[in-house]
LUMMI-132773 format. One record per residue (C-alpha): residue number from 1; residue in three letters; x, y, z. Coordinates in nm, 4 decimals. Layout:
(NUM; "ala"; (X; Y; Z))
...
***
This chain:
(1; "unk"; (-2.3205; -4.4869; 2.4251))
(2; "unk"; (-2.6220; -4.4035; 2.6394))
(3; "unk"; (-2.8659; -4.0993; 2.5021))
(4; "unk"; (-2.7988; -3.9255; 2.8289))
(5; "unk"; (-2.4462; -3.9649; 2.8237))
(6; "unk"; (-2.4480; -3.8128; 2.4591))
(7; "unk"; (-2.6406; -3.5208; 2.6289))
(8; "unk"; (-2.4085; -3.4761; 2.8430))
(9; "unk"; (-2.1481; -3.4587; 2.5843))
(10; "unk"; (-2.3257; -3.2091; 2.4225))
(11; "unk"; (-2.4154; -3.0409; 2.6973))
(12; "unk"; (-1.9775; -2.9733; 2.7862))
(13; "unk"; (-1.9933; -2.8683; 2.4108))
(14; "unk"; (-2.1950; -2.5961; 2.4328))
(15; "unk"; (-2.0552; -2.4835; 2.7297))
(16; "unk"; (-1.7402; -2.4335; 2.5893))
(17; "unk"; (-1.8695; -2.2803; 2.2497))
(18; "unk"; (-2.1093; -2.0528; 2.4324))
(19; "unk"; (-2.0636; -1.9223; 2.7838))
(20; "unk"; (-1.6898; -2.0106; 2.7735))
(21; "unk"; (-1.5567; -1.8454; 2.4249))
(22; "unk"; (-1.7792; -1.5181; 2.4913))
(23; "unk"; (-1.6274; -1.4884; 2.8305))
(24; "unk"; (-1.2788; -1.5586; 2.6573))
(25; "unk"; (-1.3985; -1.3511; 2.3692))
(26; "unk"; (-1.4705; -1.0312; 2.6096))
(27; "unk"; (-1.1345; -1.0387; 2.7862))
(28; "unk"; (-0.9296; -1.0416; 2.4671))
(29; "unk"; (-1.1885; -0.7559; 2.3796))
(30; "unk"; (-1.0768; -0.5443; 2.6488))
(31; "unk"; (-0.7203; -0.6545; 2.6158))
(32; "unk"; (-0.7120; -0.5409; 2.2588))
(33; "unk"; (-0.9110; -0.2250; 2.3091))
(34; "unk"; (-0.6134; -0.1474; 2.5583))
(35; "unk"; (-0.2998; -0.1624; 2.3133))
(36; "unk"; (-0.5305; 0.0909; 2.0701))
(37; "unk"; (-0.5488; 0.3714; 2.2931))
(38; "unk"; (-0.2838; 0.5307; 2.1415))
(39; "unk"; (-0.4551; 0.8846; 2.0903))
(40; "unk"; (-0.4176; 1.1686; 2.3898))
(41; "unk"; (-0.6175; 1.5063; 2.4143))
(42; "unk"; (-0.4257; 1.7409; 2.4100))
(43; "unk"; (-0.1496; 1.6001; 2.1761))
(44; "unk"; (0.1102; 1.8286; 2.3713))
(45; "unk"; (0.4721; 1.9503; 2.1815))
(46; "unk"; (0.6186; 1.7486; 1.8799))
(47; "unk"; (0.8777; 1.5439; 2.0178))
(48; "unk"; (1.1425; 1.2983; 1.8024))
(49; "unk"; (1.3771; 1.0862; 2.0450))
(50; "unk"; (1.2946; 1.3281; 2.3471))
(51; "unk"; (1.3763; 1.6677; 2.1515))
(52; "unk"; (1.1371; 1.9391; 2.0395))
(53; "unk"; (1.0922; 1.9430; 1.6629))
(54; "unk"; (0.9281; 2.1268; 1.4007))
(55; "unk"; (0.5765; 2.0129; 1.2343))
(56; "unk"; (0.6304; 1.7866; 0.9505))
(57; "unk"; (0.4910; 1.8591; 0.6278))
(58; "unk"; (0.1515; 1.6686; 0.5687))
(59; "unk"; (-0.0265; 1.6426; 0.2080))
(60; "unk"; (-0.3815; 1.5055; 0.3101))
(61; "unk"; (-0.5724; 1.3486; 0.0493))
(62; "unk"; (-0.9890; 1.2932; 0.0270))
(63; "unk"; (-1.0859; 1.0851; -0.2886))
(64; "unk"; (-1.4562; 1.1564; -0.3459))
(65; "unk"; (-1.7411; 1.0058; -0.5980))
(66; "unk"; (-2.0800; 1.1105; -0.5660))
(67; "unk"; (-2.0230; 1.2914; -0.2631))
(68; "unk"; (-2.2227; 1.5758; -0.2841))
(69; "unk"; (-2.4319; 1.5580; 0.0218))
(70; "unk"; (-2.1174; 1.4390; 0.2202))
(71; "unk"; (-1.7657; 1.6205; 0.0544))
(72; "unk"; (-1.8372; 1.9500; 0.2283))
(73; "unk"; (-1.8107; 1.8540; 0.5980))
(74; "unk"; (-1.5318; 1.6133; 0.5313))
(75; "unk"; (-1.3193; 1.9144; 0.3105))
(76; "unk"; (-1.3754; 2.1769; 0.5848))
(77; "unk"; (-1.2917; 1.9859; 0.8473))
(78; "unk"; (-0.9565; 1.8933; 0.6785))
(79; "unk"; (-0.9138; 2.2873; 0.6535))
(80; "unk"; (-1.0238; 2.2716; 1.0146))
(81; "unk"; (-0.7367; 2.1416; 1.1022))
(82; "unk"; (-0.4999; 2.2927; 1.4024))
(83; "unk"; (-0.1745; 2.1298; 1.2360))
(84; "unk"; (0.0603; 2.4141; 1.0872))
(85; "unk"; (0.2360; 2.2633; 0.7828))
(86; "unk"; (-0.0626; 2.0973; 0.5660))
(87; "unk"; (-0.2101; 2.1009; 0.2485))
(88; "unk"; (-0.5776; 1.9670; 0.1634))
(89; "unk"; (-0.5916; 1.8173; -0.1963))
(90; "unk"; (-0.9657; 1.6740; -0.2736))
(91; "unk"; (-1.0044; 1.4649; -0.5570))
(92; "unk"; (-1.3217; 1.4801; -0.7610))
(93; "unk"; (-1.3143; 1.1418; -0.9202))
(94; "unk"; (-1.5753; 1.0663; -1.2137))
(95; "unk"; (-1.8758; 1.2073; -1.0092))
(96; "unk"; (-2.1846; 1.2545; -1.1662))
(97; "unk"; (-2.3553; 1.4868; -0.8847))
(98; "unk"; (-2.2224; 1.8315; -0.7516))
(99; "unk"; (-1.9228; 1.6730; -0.5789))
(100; "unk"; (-1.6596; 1.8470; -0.8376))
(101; "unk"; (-1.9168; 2.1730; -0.8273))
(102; "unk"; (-1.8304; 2.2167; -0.4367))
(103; "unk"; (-1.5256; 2.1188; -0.4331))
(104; "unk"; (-1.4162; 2.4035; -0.6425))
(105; "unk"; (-1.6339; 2.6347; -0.4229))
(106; "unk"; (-1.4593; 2.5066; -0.1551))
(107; "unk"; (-1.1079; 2.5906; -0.3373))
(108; "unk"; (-1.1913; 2.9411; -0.4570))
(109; "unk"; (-1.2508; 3.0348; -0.1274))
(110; "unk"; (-0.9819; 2.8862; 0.0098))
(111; "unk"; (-0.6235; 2.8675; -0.1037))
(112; "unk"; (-0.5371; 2.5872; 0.1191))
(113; "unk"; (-0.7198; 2.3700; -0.1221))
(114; "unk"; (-0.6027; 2.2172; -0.4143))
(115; "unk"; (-0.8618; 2.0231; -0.6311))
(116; "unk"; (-0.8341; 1.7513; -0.9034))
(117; "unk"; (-1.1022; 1.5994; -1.1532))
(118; "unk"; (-1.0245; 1.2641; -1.2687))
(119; "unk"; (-1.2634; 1.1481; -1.5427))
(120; "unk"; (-1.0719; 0.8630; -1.6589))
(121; "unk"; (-1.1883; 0.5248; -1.5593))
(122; "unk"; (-0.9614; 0.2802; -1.3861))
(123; "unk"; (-0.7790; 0.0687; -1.6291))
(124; "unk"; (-0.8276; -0.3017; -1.5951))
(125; "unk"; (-0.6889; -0.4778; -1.2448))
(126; "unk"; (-0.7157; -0.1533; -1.1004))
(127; "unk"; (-0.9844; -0.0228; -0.8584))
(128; "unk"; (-1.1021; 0.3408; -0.9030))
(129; "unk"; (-1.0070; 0.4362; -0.5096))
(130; "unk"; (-0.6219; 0.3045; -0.6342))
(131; "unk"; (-0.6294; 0.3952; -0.9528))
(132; "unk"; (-0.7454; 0.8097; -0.8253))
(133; "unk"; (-0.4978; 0.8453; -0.4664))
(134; "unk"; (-0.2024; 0.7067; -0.7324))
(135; "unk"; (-0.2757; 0.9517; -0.9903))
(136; "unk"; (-0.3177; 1.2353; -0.6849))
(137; "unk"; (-0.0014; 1.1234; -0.5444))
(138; "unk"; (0.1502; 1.2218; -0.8768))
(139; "unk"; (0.0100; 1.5262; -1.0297))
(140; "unk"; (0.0393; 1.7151; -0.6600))
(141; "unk"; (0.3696; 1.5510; -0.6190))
(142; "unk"; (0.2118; 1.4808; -0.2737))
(143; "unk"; (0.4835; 1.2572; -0.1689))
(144; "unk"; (0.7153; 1.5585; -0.1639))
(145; "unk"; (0.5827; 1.6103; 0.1484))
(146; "unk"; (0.6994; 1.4511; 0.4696))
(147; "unk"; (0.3721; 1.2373; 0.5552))
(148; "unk"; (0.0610; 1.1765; 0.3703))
(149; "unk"; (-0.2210; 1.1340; 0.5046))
(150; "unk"; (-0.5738; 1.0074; 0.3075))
(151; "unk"; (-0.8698; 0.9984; 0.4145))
(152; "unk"; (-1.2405; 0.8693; 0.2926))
(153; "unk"; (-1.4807; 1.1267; 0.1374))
(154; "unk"; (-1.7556; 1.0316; 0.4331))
(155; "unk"; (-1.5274; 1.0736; 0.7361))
(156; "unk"; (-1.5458; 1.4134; 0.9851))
(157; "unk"; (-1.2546; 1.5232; 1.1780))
(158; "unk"; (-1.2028; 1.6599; 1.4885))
(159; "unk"; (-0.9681; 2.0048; 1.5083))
(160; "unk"; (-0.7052; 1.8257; 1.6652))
(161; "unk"; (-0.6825; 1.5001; 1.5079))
(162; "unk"; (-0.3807; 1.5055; 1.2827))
(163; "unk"; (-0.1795; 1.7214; 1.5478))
(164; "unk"; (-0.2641; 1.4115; 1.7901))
(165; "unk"; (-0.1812; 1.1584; 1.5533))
(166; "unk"; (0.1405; 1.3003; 1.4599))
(167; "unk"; (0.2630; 1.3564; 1.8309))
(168; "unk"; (0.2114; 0.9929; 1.8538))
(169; "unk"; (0.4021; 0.8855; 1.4999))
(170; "unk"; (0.6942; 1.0910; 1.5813))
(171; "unk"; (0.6900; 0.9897; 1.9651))
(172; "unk"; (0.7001; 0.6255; 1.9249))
(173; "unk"; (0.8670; 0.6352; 1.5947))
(174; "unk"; (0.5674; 0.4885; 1.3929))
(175; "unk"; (0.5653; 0.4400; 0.9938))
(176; "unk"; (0.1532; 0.3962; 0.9942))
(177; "unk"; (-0.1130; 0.5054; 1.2050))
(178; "unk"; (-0.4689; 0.4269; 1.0994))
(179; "unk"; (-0.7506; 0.5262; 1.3143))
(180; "unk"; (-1.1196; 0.3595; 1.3699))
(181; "unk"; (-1.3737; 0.6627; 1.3584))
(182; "unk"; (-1.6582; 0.6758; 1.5752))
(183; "unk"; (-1.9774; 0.5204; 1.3547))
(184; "unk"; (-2.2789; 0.7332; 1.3020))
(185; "unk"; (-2.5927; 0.6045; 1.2451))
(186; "unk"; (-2.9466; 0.7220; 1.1427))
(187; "unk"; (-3.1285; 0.4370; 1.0856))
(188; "unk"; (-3.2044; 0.1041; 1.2747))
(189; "unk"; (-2.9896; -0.0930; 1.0096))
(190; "unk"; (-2.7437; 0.1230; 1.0305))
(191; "unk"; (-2.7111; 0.1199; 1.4215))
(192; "unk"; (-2.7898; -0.2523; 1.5109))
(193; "unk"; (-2.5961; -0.3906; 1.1827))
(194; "unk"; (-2.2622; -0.1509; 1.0771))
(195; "unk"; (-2.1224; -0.1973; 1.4562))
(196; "unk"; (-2.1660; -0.5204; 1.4154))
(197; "unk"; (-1.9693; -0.5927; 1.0791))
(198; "unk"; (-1.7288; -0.3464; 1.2256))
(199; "unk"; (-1.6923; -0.5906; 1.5113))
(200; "unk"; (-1.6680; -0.8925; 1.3506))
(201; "unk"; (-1.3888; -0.7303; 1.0844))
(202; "unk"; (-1.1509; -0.6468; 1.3947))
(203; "unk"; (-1.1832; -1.0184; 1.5064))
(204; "unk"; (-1.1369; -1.1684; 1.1903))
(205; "unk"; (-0.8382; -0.9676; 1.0713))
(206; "unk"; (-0.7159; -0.9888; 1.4759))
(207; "unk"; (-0.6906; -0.5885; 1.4038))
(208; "unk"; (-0.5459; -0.5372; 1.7644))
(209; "unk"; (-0.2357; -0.7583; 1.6563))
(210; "unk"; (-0.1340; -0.4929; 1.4262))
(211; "unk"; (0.0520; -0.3076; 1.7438))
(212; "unk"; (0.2183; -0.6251; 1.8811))
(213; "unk"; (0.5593; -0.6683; 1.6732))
(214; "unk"; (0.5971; -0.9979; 1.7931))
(215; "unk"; (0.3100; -1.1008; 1.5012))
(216; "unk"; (0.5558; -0.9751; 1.1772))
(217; "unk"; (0.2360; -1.1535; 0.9800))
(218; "unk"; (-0.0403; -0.9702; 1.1118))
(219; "unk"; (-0.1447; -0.6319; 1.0403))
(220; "unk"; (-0.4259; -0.3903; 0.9551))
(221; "unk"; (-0.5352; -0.0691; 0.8547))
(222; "unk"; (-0.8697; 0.1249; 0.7678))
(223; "unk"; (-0.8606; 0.3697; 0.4452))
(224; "unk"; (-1.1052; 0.5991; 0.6090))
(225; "unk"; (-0.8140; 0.7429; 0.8338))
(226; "unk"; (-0.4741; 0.6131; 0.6958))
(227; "unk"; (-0.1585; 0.8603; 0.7395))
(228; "unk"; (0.1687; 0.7381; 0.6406))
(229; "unk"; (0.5267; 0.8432; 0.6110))
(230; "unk"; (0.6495; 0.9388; 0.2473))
(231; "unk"; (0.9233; 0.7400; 0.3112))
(232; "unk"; (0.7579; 0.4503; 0.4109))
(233; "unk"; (0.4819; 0.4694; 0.1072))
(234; "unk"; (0.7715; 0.5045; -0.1471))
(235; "unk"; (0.9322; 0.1911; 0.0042))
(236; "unk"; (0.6344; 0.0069; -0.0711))
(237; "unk"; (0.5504; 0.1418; -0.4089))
(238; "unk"; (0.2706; 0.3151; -0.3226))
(239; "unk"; (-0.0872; 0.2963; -0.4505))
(240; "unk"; (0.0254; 0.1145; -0.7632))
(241; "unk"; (0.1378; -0.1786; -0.5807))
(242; "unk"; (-0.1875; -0.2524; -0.4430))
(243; "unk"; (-0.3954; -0.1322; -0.7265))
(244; "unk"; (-0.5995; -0.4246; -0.7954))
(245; "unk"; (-0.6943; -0.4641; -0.4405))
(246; "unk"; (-1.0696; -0.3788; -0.2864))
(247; "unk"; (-0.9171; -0.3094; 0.0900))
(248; "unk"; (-0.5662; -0.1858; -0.0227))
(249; "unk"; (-0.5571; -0.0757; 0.3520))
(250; "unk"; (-0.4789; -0.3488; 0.4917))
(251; "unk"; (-0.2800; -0.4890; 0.2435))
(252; "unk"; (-0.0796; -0.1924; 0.3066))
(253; "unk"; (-0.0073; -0.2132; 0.6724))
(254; "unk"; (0.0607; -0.5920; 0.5637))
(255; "unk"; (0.3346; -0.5103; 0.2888))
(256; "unk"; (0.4922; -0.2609; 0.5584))
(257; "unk"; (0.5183; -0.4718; 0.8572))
(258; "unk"; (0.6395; -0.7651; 0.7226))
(259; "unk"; (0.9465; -0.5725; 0.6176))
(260; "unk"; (1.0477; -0.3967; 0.9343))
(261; "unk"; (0.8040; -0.0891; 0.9246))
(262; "unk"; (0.5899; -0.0062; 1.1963))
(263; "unk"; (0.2364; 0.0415; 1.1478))
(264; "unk"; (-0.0509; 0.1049; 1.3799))
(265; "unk"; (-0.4197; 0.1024; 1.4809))
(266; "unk"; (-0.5699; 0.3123; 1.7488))
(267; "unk"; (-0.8898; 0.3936; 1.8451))
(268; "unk"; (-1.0194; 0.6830; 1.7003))
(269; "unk"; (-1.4016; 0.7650; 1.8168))
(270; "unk"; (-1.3037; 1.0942; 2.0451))
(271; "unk"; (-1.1361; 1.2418; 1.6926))
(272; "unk"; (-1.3543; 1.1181; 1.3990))
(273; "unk"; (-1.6555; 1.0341; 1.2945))
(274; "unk"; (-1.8122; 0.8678; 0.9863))
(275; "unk"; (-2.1302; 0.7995; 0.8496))
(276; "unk"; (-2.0437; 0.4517; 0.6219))
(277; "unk"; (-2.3496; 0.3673; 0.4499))
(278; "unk"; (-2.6763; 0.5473; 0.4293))
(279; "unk"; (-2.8710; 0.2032; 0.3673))
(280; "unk"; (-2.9403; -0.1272; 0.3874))
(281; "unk"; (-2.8612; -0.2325; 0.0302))
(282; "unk"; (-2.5426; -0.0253; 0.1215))
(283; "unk"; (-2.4448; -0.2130; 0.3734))
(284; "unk"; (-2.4574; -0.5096; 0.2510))
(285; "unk"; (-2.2409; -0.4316; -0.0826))
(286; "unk"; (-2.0013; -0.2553; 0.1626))
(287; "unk"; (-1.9644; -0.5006; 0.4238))
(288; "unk"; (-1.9480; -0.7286; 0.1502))
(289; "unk"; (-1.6715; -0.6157; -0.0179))
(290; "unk"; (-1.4750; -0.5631; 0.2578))
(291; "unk"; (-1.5393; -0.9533; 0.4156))
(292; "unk"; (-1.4466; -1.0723; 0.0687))
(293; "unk"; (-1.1806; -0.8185; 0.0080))
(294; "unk"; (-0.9847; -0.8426; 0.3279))
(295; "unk"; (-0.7630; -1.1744; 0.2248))
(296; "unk"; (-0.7631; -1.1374; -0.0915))
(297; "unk"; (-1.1074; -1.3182; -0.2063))
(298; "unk"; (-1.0131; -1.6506; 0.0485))
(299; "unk"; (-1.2902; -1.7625; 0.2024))
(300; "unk"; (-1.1659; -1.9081; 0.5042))
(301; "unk"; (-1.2013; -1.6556; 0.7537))
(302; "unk"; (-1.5447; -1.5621; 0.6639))
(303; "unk"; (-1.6402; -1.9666; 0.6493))
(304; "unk"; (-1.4715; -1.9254; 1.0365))
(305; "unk"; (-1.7080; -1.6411; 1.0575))
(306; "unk"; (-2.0201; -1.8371; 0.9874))
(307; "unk"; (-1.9285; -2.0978; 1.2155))
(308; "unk"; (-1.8626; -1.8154; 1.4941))
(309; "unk"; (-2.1925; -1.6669; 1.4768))
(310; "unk"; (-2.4119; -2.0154; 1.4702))
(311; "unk"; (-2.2137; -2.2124; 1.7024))
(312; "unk"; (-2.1294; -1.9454; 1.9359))
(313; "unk"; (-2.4289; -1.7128; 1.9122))
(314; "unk"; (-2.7115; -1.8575; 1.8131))
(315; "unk"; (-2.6884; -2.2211; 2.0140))
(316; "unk"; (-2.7941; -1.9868; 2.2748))
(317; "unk"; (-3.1738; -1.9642; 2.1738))
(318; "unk"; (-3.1290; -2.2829; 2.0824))
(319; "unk"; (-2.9718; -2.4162; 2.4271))
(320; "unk"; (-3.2355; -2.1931; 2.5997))
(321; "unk"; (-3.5207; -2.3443; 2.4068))
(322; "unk"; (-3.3756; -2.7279; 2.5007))
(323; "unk"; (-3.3827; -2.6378; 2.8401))
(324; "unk"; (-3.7539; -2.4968; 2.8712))
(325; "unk"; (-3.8045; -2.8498; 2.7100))
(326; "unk"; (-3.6173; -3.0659; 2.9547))
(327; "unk"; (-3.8732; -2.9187; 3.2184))
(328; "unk"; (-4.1360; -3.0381; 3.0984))
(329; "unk"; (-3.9302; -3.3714; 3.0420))
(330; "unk"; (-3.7191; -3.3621; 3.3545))
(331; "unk"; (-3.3944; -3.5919; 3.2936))
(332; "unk"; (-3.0977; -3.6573; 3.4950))
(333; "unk"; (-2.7346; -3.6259; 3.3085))
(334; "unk"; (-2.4603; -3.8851; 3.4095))
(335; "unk"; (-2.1569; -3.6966; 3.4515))
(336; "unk"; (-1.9243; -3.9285; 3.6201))
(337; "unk"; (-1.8277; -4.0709; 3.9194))
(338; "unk"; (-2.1637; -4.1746; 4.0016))
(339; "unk"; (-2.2679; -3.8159; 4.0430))
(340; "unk"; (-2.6182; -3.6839; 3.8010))
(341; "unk"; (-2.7077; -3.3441; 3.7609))
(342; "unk"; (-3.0619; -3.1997; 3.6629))
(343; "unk"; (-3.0841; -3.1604; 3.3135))
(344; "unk"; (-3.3428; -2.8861; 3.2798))
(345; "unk"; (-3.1433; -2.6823; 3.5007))
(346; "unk"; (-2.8216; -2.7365; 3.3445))
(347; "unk"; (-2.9120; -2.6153; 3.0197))
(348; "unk"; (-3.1179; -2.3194; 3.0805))
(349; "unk"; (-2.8823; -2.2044; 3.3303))
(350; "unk"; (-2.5948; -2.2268; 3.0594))
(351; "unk"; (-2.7936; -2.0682; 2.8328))
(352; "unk"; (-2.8890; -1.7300; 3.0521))
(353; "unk"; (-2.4854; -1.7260; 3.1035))
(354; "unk"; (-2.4132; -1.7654; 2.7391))
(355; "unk"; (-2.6784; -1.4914; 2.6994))
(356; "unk"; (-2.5700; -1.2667; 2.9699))
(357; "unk"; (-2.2320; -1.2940; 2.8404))
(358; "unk"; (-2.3003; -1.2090; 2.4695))
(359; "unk"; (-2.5333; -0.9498; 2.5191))
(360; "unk"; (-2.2992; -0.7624; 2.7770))
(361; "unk"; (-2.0025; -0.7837; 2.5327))
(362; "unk"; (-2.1596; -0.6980; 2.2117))
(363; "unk"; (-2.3749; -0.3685; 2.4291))
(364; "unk"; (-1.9727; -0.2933; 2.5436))
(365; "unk"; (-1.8841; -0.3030; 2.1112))
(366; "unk"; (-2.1376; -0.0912; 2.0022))
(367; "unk"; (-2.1051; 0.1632; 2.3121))
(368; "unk"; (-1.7411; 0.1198; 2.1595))
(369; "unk"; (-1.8274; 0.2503; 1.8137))
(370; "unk"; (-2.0678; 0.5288; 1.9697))
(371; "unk"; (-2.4175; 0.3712; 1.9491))
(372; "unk"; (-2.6744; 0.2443; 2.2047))
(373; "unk"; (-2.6003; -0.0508; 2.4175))
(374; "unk"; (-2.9570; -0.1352; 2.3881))
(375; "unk"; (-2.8858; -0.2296; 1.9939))
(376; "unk"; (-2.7205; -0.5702; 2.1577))
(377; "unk"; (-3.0623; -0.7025; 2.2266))
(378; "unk"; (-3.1536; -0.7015; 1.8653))
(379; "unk"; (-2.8177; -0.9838; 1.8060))
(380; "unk"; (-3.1278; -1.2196; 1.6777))
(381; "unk"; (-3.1819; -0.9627; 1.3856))
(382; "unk"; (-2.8259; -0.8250; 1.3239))
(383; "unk"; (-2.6786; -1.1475; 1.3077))
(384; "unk"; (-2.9370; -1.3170; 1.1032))
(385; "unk"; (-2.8632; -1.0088; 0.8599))
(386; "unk"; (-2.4523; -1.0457; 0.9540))
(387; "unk"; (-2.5174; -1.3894; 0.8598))
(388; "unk"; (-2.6288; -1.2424; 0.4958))
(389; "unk"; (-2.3564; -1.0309; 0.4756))
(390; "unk"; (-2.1070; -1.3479; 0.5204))
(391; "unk"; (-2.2880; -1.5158; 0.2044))
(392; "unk"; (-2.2927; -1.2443; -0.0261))
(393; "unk"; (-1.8980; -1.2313; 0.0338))
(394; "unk"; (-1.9042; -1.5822; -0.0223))
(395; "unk"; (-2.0745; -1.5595; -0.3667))
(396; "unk"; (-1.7840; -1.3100; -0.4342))
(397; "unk"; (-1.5264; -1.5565; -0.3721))
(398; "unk"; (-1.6696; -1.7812; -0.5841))
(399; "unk"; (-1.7881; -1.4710; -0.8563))
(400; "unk"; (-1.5160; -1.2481; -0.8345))
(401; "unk"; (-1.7436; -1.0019; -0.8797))
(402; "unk"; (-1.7508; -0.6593; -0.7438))
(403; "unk"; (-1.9668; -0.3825; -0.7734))
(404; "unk"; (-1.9222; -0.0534; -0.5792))
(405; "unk"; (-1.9738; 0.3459; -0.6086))
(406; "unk"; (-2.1019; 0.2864; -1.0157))
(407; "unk"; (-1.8003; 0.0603; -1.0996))
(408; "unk"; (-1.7968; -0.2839; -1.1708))
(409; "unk"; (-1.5254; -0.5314; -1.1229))
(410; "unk"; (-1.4521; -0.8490; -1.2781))
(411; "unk"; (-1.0521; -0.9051; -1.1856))
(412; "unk"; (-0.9303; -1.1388; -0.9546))
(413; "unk"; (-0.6747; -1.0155; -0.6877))
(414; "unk"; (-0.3444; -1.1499; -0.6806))
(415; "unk"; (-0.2265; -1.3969; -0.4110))
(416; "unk"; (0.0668; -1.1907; -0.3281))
(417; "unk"; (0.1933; -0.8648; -0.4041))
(418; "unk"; (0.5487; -0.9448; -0.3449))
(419; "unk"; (0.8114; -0.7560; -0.1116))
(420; "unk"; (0.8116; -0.4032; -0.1006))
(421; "unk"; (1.1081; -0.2732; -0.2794))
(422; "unk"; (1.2826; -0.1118; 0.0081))
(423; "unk"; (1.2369; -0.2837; 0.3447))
(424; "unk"; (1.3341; -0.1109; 0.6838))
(425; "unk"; (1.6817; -0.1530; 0.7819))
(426; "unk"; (1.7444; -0.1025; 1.1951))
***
């Protein structure tokens, strides 16, 4: 086979790794953006199959470790809260700041707030995040209540969020809704490189699949904003089923929808906000974790990952770079039929469509998350560092070894969990 016929080969390639899968890529962005909008402002009247009904009861949960700088927004706007039958329990777990100092502030000025200190370390196979909601769950006797709802010690709420969430759990007769906050930022990292991870988690856990039921396998949800029926927890097993797992929120929604429960994702920037890491070492334990955490230490889908972001992404420079070449060596490409095309001006014109492309979508994902569009024409930086990210979750698969808020880990996480003890029947 000719060199220029190998070109040419190469040159269909690219086209179909670059220009082709980001324009693929953005309409399944939109499309899946569409079947999260779940959320409406204002939630309107409490409705179950069409009738009026009265506010269920809702025990909402906020694990905390050396959150003292944080805990005090995310407490008061629990108390915040327009929804009429809820009670706030904050769980001071092993801190070694002020976290358990304000949280009992927070308490003795308000009555609405229960608080637990947990100063017992998780025992082995357990993480501490598991190993504290479990233990909350039982000395409150939470699940007496009809929903529960937990949510991360670095996440704000909106007034109205739980009153919309609920309209939509009882309306469409949901088991699970988890929302996506809106992602704050005060640094470049954190801008250019946390909606980025956040991106690339959603496409390689196919989060918008979650709401289709006609994918029993797929499913997802984020801890930061989980709420759940009792009922539904209970059948499950609750926290102690998926104690020895780093994202036990998605193994969650998992265990629930492959039994008949219905859990789902929605869009949650207009109703909260978070803050997820306040640096770059941060970020890259926490995106870490989470890349390594989300099936169960596999690799795969983070290999899948890598080979996303060079073959897809990055050929782009490279394509664009080839073609600033071929100018100064002009060539002529066979492609059949006795018909050439100008080399040069094939590639660099594939390239600027491949760029235009990915630098559109990716502006769209982090307008998405509530930071600057501009932040997509730093991709050569963010997903050199994204890139990092992927290894260090790597070196975890191969390591099993996890490190996060002061805790080490050393356990490996179970293939399965096994079926949840009581799967939905009808």
């Amino acid at each position: 086979m000719s060199p220029d016929r190998i070109e040419f080969i190469l040159l269909c390639v690219y086209l179909a790794l670059g220009p082709q899968a980001w324009a693929l890529y953005g309409f399944l962005m939109y499309a899946g953006r569409r079947k999260m909008l779940l959320l409406k402002r204002p939630p309107g009247p409490l409705t179950y199959e069409g009738q009026p009904v009265a506010p269920p009861s809702v025990s909402l949960l906020i694990p905390a470790k050396d959150e003292g700088e944080r805990i005090r927004a995310c407490v008061q706007s629990a108390l915040d809260q327009d929804y009429p039958n809820l009670t706030v329990i904050a769980i001071n777990d092993r801190s070694t700041d002020n976290t358990g100092d304000v949280m009992d502030q927070m308490a003795a000025a308000d009555p609405r707030l229960k608080v637990l200190h947990n100063q017992t370390p998780p025992a082995p196979g357990w993480t501490g995040k598991n190993n504290v909601l479990h233990q909350g769950v039982l000395q409150t006797r939470a699940d007496k209540a009809d929903w529960l709802l937990f949510v991360d010690s670095d996440v704000v709420l909106e007034k109205d969020v739980l009153s919309a969430s609920m309209a939509v759990v009882l309306r469409k007769k949901f088991d699970l809704l988890s929302l996506l906050p809106r992602l704050e930022s005060y640094s470049l990292w954190e801008s250019v490189l946390v909606p980025l991870a956040a991106s690339a988690a959603s496409s390689m856990y196919l989060v918008p699949l979650t709401n289709n039921h006609l994918m029993p396998n797929t499913a997802f949800a984020n801890g930061q904003f989980l709420l759940v029926s009792s009922k539904a927890y209970r059948a499950f097993g609750g926290h102690e089923t998926v104690r020895d797992r780093y994202c036990e929120d998605v193994e969650i929604a998992r265990l629930l929808k492959t039994t008949g429960w219905k859990p789902r994702v929605a869009w949650g920037n207009e109703f909260c906000r978070v803050r997820m890491y306040n640096s770059l070492a941060n970020i890259f334990k926490g995106w870490g974790r989470i890349f390594y955490a989300g099936r169960a230490g596999s690799p795969w889908r983070v290999l899948a990952a890598v080979a996303f972001v060079i073959l897809c992404c990055f050929t782009a420079y490279a394509a664009l770079g080839w073609g600033l070449y071929r100018l100064a060596e002009p060539k002529t490409l066979p492609i059949g039929f006795g018909l050439y095309t100008n080399a040069a001006a094939a590639w660099t014109c594939a390239s600027v469509m491949h760029l235009f492309f990915m630098t559109y979508f990716l502006g769209v994902l982090y307008k998405w998350s509530g930071n600057p569009r501009r932040n997509a024409l730093l991709f050569p930086l963010g997903g050199a560092l994204l890139l990092a990210i992927f290894l260090k979750a790597l070196k975890m698969c191969v390591t099993k070894k996890v490190e996060w808020r002061g805790t080490s880990y050393s356990h490996a996480m179970a293939a399965t969990l096994g079926t949840p003890a009581h799967p939905k029947v009808g």
